[in-house]
N, C-alpha and C positions, 0 to 999 in steps of 0.2 A: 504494500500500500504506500503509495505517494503522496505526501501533503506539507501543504506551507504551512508552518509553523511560526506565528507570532505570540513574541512574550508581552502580555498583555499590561505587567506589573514588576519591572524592575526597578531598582538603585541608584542613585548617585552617593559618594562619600564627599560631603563637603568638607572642603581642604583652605588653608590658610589662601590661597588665590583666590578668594572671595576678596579678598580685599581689594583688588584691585578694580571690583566692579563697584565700590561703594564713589557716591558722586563724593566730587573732590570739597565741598563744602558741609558735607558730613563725613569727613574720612577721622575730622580730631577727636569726634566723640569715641571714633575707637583706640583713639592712639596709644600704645603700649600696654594694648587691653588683645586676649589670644581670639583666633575668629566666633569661638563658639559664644564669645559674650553677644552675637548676634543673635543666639535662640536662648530662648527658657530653657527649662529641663524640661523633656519629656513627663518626667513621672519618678520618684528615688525608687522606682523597682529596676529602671536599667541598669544600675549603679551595683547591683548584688556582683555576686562570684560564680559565674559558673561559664559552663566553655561552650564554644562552638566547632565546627568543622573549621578545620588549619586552612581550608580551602576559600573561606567565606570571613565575613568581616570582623567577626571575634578573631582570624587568626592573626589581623595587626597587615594583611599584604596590601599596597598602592593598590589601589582602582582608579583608571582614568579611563579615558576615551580609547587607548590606545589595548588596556585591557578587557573591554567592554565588547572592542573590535574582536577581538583574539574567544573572548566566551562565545561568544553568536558563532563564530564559523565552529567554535569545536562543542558548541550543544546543538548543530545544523536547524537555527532559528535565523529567519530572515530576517524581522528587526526587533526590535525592543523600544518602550515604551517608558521612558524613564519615573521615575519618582525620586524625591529627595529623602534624607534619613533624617540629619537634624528637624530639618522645615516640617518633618512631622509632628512638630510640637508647635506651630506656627498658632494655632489655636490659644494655646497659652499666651502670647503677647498682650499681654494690657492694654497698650500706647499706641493710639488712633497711627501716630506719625511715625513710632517706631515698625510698626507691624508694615508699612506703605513702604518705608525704606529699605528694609528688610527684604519683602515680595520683586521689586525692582533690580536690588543686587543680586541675589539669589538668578532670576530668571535672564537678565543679562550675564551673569556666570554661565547658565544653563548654555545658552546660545553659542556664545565662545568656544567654550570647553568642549562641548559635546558636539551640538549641532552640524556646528560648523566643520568638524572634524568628521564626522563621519555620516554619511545618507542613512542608515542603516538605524542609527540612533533617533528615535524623536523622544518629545520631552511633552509633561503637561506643567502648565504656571502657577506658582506660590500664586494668592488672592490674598489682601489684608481686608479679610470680610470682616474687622472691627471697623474698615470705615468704606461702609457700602459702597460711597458715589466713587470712591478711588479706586474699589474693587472691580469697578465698572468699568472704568478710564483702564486701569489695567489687563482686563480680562482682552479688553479689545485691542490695548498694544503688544500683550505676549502674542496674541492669534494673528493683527494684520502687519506689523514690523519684524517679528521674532518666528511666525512659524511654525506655534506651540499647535499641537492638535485637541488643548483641552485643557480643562484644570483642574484641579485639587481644593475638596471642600477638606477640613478635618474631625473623624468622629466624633471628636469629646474633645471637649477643651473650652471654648468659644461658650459667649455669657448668656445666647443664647442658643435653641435646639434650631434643627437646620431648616424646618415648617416653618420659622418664624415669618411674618410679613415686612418684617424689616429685612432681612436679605433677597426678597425676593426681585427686586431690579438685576442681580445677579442672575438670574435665571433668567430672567427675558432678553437678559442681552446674551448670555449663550444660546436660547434658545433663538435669538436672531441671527448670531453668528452660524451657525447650527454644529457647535461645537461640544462636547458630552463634558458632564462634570462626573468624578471618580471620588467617592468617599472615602476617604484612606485614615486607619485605626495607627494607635504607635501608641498615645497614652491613655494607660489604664487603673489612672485615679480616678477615686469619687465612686468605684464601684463596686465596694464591698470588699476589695481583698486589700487594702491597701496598711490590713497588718498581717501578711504572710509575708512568711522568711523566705522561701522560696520562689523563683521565678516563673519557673516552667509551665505550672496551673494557668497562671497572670496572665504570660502568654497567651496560650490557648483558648483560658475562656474570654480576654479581654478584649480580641477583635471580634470574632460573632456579637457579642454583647455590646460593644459599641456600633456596630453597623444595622443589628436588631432596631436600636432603640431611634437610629437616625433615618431606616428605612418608614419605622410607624408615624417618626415624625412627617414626613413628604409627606406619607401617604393621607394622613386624619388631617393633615392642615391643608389639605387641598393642594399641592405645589405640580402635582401628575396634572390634577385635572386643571388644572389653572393653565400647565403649559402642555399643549398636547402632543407636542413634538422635541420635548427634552428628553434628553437621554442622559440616565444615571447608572453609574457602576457603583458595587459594594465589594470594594478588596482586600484581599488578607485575610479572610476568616474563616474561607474554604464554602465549602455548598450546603453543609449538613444542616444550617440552620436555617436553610429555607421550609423546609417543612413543618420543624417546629414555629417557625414564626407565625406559617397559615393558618397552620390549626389553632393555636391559640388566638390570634388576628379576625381569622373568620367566627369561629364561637363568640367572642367578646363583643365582636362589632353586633352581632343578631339577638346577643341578653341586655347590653346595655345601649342606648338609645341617647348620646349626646343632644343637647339644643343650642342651637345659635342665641344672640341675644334678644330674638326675637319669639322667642321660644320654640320655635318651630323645628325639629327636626332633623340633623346635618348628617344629608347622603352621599357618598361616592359617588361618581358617577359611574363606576365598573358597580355590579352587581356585589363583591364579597373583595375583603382586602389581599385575597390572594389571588385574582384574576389582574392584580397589577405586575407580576411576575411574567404572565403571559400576552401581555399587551405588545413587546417587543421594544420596549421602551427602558425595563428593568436590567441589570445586568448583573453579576455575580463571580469574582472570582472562584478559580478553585487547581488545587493543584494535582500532580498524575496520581499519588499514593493515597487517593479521597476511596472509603467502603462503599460510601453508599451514593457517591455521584449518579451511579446508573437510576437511585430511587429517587434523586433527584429529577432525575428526567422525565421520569415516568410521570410524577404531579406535574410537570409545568413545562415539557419540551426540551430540546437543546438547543433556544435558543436563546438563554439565560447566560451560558459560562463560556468565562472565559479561563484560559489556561496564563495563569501568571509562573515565573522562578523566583522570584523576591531574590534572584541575584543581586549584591552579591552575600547578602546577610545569612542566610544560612544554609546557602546550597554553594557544590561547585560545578563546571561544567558536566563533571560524570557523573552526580545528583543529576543535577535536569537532563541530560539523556535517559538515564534509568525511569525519569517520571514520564519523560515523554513517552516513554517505550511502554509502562505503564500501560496507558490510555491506549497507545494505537494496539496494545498486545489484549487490551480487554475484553473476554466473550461475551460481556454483558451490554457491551455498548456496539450499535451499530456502526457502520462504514461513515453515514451520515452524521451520525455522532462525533463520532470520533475527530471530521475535517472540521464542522462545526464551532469542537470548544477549542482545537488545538490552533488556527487561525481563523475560521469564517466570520464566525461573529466577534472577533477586536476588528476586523476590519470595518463589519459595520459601524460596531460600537464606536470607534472613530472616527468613522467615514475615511479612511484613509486607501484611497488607493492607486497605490503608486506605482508605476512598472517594478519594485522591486519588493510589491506586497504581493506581486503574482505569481512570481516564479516559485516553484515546489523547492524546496530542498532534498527531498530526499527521504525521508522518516521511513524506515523500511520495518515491516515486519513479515516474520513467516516465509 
């Protein structure tokens, strides 16, 4: 079997050459201060002890452009879809004008660093969604000057949930660009485990559980139906928690009865909260080693998932071959399937298609 393989949800390691993309009248505030005083901390649970693959970001190796190039040819993925690791904490900024200055360097790095260097790379833009109208102004200069194929909302962090109608200018200018926004999880305070000694739980349960809580927000605040042609992804949590979400999503919404201020009644416009899955609009990361992605399927289609590596944080190139091998090697998933999560839909999901989204690579099984 032949198929193009697009990594739906990759890395960048932000490095001290950020500096040079900060403007030159803000460059004193950081003066003799190290790059990362440009982010908050994620969360004190990234901060524990424990190891990763010598391969991946725990094991301390340079990541750049040039080794970004070198994983795509030897996990045979055609391109890769970047995401930031610090800027995952972008959420956390307090400061209208810090978080603005921040989204700008960051995505002017992006550009340089990666873009520019390799076709193969694309990237989605930091947003300082603490201050809407800039998120706006910027949403539309990473996409029409830079390039970007999209942006980055953050699960948790941010003062308010992502329904909110204060962010919603944001969406209508994506949805005017016609560019997808990607829910992306990293900090996992505020959610109950934030007195566990341990990481590995935190992990695991902390992206589903932040992407649960920001998918029911879209959804009961109207943001689907508001925009009919936005397209959102939820990444990093894997697939298993689409099912749990409907079941409880769909029972709740048909025993409890919200009212608007007017007392009347406040309806979906899809029939039940889990036929937002199936609208074509939803999207879901999920990686090769997922039990029950096929059962995933089966409620809601394949045309939900996408296939992300979260290169290079905890995989290495022969991780993401063995996932990808996974998926194409699985008897539970059809042919259709299988082209589907591995590239068919990030191509939608982005709309990107480029002479170099089409070519096969290769993925052989059997």
């Amino acid at each position: 079997m032949s198929v193009t393989v697009v990594d739906a949800d990759g890395h960048v390691l932000e490095d001290e050459s950020l500096r040079n993309f900060v403007k030159q009248s803000e460059a004193g505030i950081l003066a003799g201060a190290r790059i990362n005083a440009l982010w908050p901390s994620l969360d004190h649970h990234h901060n524990g002890i424990h190891v990763r693959n010598k391969e991946a970001f725990g094991g301390g190796r340079k990541i750049g452009a040039e080794e970004w190039g070198q994983f795509l040819t030897d996990a045979n993925i055609r391109y890769s879809v970047l995401y930031p690791s610090s800027g995952l904490s972008m959420g956390n900024i307090q400061t209208e004008y810090w978080a603005t200055m921040v989204a700008k360097t960051y995505n002017d790095w992006m550009y340089a660093t990666y873009l520019q260097k390799n076709p193969r790379l694309k990237a989605v833009a930091l947003l300082p969604m603490q201050d809407v109208p800039g998120a706006v102004t910027e949403l539309r200069r990473a996409v029409k000057e830079l390039g970007m194929i999209g942006a980055m909302l953050p699960a948790n962090g941010l003062t308010k949930h992502l329904g909110d109608k204060s962010y919603w200018p944001v969406y209508e200018e994506a949805e005017r660009l016609g560019v997808p926004l990607a829910v992306h999880g990293g900090n996992h305070s505020g959610m109950c485990m934030d007195t566990f000694t341990v990481y590995a739980p935190i992990n695991g349960l902390g992206h589903p559980f932040g992407q649960m809580v920001a998918m029911a927000s879209l959804v009961f605040h109207g943001v689907f139906d508001a925009f009919p042609t936005l397209r959102i992804a939820f990444l990093e949590a894997g697939s298993a928690w689409v099912s749990l979400w409907m079941d409880r999503m769909d029972r709740s919404y048909q025993y409890h009865v919200d009212l608007d201020a007017f007392g009347k009644p406040i309806v979906l416009k899809e029939k039940l909260p889990s036929d937002y899955f199936k609208n074509g609009r939803v999207f879901v990361g999920c990686e090769g080693s997922e039990q029950s992605l096929s059962a995933q399927i089966k409620r809601v289609g394949n045309g939900p998932f996408l296939f992300a590596s979260d290169f290079p944080h905890e995989v290495s190139a022969a991780d993401c071959r063995h996932e990808i091998e996974e998926i194409v090697e699985a008897e539970d998933l059809s042919d259709a399937d299988k082209r589907a999560i591995l590239g068919e839909n990030a191509m939608r999901f982005y709309n990107y298609t480029g002479e170099e989204a089409r070519q096969p690579v290769g993925a052989k099984a059997g």
